[in-house]
Structure formats: structure tokens, C-alpha cells
VOVEXLUM-441122 format. One record per residue (C-alpha): residue in one letter; residue number from 0; x, y, z. Coordinates in steps of 0.2 Angstrom, whole numbers, plus 5000, padded with zeros to 4 digits. Layout:
BEGIN
residu, num, X, Y, Z
a, NUM, X, Y, Z
...
***
This chain:
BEGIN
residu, num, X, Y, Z
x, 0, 5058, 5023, 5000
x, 1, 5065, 5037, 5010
x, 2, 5066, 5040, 5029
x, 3, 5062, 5059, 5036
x, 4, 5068, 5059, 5054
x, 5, 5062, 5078, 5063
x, 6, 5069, 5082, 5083
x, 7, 5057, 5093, 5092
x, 8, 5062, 5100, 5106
x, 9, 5047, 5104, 5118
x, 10, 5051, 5113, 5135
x, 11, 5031, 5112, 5141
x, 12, 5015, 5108, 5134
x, 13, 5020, 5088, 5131
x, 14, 5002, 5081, 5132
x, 15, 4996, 5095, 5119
x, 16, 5009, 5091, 5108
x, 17, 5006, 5073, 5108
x, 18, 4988, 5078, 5108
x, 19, 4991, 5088, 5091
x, 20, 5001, 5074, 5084
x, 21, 4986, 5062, 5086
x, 22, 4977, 5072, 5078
x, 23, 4988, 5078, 5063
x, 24, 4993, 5057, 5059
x, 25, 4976, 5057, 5055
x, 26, 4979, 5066, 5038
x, 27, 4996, 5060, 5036
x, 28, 4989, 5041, 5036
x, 29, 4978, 5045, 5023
x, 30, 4993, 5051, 5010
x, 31, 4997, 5038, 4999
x, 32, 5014, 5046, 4997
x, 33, 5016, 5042, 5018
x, 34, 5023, 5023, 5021
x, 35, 5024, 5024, 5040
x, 36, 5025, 5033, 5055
x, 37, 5032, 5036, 5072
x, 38, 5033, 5048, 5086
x, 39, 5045, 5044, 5101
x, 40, 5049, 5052, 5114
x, 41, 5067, 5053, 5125
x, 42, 5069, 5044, 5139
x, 43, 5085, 5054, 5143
x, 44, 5077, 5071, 5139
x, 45, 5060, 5071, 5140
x, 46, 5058, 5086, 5132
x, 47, 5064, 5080, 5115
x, 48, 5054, 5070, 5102
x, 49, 5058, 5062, 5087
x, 50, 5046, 5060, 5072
x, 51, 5050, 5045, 5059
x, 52, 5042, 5046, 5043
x, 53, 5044, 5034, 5028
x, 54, 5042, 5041, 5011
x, 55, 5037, 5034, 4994
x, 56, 5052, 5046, 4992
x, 57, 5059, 5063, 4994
x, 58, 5050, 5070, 4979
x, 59, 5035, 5062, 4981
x, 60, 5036, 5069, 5001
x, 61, 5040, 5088, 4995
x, 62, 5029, 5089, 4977
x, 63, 5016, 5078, 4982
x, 64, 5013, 5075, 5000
x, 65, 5016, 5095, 5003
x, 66, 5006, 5100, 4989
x, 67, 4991, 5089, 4994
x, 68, 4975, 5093, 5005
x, 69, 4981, 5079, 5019
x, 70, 4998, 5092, 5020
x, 71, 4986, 5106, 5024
x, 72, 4976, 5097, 5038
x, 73, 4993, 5090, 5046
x, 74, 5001, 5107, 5046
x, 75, 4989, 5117, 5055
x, 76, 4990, 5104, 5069
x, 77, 5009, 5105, 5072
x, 78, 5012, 5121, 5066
x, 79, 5011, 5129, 5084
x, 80, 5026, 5117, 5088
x, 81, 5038, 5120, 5073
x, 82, 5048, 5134, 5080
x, 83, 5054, 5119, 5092
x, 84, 5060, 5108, 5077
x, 85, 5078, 5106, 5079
x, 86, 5081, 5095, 5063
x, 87, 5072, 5090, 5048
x, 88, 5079, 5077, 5035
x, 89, 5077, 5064, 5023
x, 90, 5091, 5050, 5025
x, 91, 5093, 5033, 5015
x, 92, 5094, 5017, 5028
x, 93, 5109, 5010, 5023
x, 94, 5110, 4996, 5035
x, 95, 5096, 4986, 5040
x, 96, 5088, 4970, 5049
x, 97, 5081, 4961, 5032
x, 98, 5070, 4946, 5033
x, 99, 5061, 4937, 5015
x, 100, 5047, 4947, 5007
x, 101, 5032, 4941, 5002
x, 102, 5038, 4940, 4986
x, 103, 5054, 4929, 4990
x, 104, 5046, 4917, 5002
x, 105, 5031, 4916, 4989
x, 106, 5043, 4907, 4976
x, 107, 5048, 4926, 4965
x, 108, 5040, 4929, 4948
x, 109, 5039, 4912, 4944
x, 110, 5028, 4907, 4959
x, 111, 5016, 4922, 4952
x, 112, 5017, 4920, 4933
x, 113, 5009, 4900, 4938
x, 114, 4997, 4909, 4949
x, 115, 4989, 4919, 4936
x, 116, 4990, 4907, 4921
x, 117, 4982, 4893, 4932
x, 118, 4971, 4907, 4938
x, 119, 4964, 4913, 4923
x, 120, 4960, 4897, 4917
x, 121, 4948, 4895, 4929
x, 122, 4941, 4912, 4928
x, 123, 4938, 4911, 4909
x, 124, 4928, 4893, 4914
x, 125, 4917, 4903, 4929
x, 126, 4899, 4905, 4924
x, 127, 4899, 4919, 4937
x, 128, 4914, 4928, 4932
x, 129, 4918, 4923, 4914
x, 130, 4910, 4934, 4905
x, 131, 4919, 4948, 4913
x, 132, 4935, 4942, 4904
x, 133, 4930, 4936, 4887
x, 134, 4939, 4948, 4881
x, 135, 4956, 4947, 4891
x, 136, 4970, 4951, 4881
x, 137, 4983, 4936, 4881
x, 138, 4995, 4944, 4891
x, 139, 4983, 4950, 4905
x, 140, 4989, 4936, 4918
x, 141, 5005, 4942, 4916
x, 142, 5002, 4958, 4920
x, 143, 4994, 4954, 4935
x, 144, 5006, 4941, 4939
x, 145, 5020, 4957, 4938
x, 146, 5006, 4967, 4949
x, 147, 5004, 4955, 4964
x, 148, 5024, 4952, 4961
x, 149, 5027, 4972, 4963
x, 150, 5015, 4971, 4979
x, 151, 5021, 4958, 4990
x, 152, 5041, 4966, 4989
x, 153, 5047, 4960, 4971
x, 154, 5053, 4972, 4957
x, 155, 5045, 4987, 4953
x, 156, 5041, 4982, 4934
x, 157, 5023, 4988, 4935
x, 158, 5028, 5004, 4940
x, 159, 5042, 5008, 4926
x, 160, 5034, 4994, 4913
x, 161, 5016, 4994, 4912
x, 162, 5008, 5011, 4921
x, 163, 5006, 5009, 4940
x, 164, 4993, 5012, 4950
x, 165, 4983, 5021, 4937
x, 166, 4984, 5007, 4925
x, 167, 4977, 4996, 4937
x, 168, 4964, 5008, 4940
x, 169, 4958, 5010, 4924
x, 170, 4953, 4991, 4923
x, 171, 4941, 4993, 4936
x, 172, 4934, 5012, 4934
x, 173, 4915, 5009, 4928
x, 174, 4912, 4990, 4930
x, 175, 4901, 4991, 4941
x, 176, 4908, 4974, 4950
x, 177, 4897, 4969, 4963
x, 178, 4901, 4957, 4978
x, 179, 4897, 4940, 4971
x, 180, 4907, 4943, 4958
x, 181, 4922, 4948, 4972
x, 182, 4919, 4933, 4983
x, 183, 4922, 4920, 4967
x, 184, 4938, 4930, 4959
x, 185, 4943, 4927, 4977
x, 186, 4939, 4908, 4979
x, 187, 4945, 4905, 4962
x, 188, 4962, 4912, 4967
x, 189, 4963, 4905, 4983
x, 190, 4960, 4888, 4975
x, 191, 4974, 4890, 4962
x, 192, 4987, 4896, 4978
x, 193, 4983, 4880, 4982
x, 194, 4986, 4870, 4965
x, 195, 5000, 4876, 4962
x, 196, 5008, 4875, 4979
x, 197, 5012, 4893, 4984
x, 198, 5017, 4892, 5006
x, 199, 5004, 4885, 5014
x, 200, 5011, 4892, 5032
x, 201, 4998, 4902, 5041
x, 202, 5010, 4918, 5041
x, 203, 5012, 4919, 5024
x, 204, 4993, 4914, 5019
x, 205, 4986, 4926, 5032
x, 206, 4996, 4940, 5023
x, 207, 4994, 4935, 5005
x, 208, 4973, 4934, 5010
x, 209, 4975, 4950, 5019
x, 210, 4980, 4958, 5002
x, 211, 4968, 4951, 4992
x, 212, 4954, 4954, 5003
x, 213, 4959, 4973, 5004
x, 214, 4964, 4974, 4985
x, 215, 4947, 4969, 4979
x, 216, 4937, 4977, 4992
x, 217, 4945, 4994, 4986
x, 218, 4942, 4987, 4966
x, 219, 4924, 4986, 4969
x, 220, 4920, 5002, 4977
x, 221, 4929, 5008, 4962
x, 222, 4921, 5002, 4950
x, 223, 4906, 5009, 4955
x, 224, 4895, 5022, 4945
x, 225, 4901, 5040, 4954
x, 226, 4916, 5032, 4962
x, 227, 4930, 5046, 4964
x, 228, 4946, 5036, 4967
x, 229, 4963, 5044, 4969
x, 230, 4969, 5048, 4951
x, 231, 4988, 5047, 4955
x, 232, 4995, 5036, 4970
x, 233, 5013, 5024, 4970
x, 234, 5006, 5003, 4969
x, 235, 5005, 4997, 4985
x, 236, 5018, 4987, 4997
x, 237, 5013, 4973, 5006
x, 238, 5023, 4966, 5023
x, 239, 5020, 4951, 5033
x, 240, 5005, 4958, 5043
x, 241, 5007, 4975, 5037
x, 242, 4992, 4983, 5027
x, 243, 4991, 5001, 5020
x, 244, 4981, 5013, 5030
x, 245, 4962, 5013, 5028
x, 246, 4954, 5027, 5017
x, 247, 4937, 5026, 5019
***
């Protein structure tokens, strides 16, 4: 992750610069290369803002983000306000308040790895959802035990080991999953969190639900026949109550 910090410096017009700011985070929400966002302004100079964005990363910011559609809809809503930009840069936090990630309070890659295997068992017993993985390769928990481990905070290994995002996609592209099918993978895994004892704090279940509810919402559409998903996008981070922006 990268942080891009940019100081405005607006002598009149403040609501209509807030106003186009509204409007152009639209856009910039959408981006799957845009972690987070924040406009502040100074108490001590009220005429000075400072905008906060978090990056994937500096490239993915400059070759992606501004070479993108959503760049394009963002710009023309601030351009009338960059002559007033007084500083525009990408720095690397170096000290921060840390608290456990999903991924550490979960248990690490062990607490996933007997996830997935327990899991799975069950899945390949399910009348309902079997027969969708009768041909699962042996290492396919795994893989989705590094996935969910990637998600919730813990190393990037699918990224650099197995393919990311698009990996992931392809499983799903032209399954045509429908949402009985969903509601059982979810049951199924939800009863195995519990078998094995992953946290059973409400913070930690609420976020760990929250994901999955999200992640096979998005694999469904997905998988649908005409479904045009975003080809290239990084995996997705999960926080304790902290979700990705909605792309309808």
C-alpha cells in the first residue's frame, strides 16, 4: 500500500469544491486500484484541504488508476481546482497504530488450512453442492485456504504463488451458480468455523461473515452467462468492519 497526500489551497468557492469532491469520489470508489479515501479540511486555515488516498501502490495509482475510465470521470470534476494543488505525493507510512489482522487473530495459515480441509469434506458430502466439486483438484482447499489467508491481512502468496484475482475469477466465470447453491457453501462454511474453533467473538465473526457474504454475492453474479467482471483487479483486503467499496 501507498499513501498519496495532495494540499489544495482554495481561497473561495469552498462548498463547490467540496461539492465537486462528492461527486468525483464517486469514481474514485469504484477503482480497484483506490484503498481509501479522505478529504480534510484545516481548521487553522480554512482555505487549505488535504486529500488522503491510499493505493494498491504507486504503479498501480499512475499506470492503472490514471489510465482507467474511473481516472477520467474524477478528473473532470476536480480539474477546475488543480491550479490550487500545492503538493501532490506518494509517501510510505513508516510508523503506525497496528492492531491484529483478521488473519492473526483468526489463528494464521494454520487456522485456515483446517478451515478448508474440514470444509471441503463437507462440501464433497452436500447433495446440493457436491456435484459442483467432483472434480476438485486435491490441492483446491489449499488454495482457498491461502486466498481467504491473503484476504483477511496474511501474506500475499496468492498474489505472487497462484494468480490473484484473475485466478480466482476464472473458477467462477460460466457457472452459472445460483443462490441456493451460495446459501449452503455459506452454511457449510460457517459450520466448519465452528468445528474447528476459529474466534467466536462477535467482532471477529461479524467481519469474517461480512466477507463471505460479499465474496460469494460478487461469485455468483459472476458466474452468470453475459457477466463482464473486471478482468485485472489486486485480491481484496478485509479489516475488522471494513468492506471494499460497492460496484454495482
Amino acid at each position: 500500500m501507498i499513501v498519496e497526500y495532495i494540499r489544495y489551497r482554495v481561497p473561495a468557492a469552498a462548498e463547490e469544491f467540496e461539492a465537486a469532491y462528492r461527486r468525483a469520489v464517486v469514481p474514485l470508489g469504484k477503482a480497484p486500484q483506490c484503498l481509501d479515501y479522505e478529504l480534510s479540511r484545516c481548521v487553522d486555515e480554512p482555505e487549505c484541504y488535504i486529500l488522503r488516498i491510499a493505493w494498491t501502490s504507486a504503479e498501480d495509482h499512475l499506470k492503472g488508476f490514471r489510465n482507467s475510465a474511473h481516472f477520467a470521470e474524477f478528473f473532470a470534476e476536480i480539474k477546475p481546482y488543480v491550479a490550487g494543488i500545492e503538493e501532490m505525493r506518494h509517501y510510505e507510512q513508516t510508523i503506525v497504530r497496528t492492531e491484529p489482522t483478521l488473519f492473526d487473530w483468526a489463528g494464521g495459515a494454520e487456522a485456515f488450512e483446517r478451515l478448508t480441509q474440514v470444509f471441503y469434506d463437507h462440501v464433497i458430502a452436500d447433495d446440493l453442492i457436491g456435484p459442483l466439486f467432483a472434480h476438485m483438484s486435491p490441492d483446491h482447499p489449499q488454495h482457498v485456504a491461502i486466498w481467504l489467508s491473503e484476504v483477511f491481512g496474511g501474506p500475499d502468496r496468492y498474489t505472487r504463488e497462484l494468480g490473484g484475482y484473475p485466478r480466482m475469477l476464472a473458477h467462477h466465470l460460466g457457472k452459472q451458480l445460483r443462490e441456493d447453491q451460495r446459501r449452503r457453501w455459506v452454511s457449510l462454511l460457517m459450520d466448519a468455523a465452528d468445528e474447528v474453533g476459529l474466534p467466536g467473538d462477535p467482532e471477529f465473526r461479524a467481519a469474517f461473515a461480512g466477507y463471505i457474504e460479499w465474496g460469494t454475492r460478487i461469485a455468483v453474479q459472476n458466474s452468470q452467462p453475459g457477466a463482464t467482471p473486471p478482468a485485472q483487479a489486486p485480491v481484496p483486503r478485509w479489516g475488522w468492519g471494513v468492506a471494499p467499496p460497492y460496484q454495482p
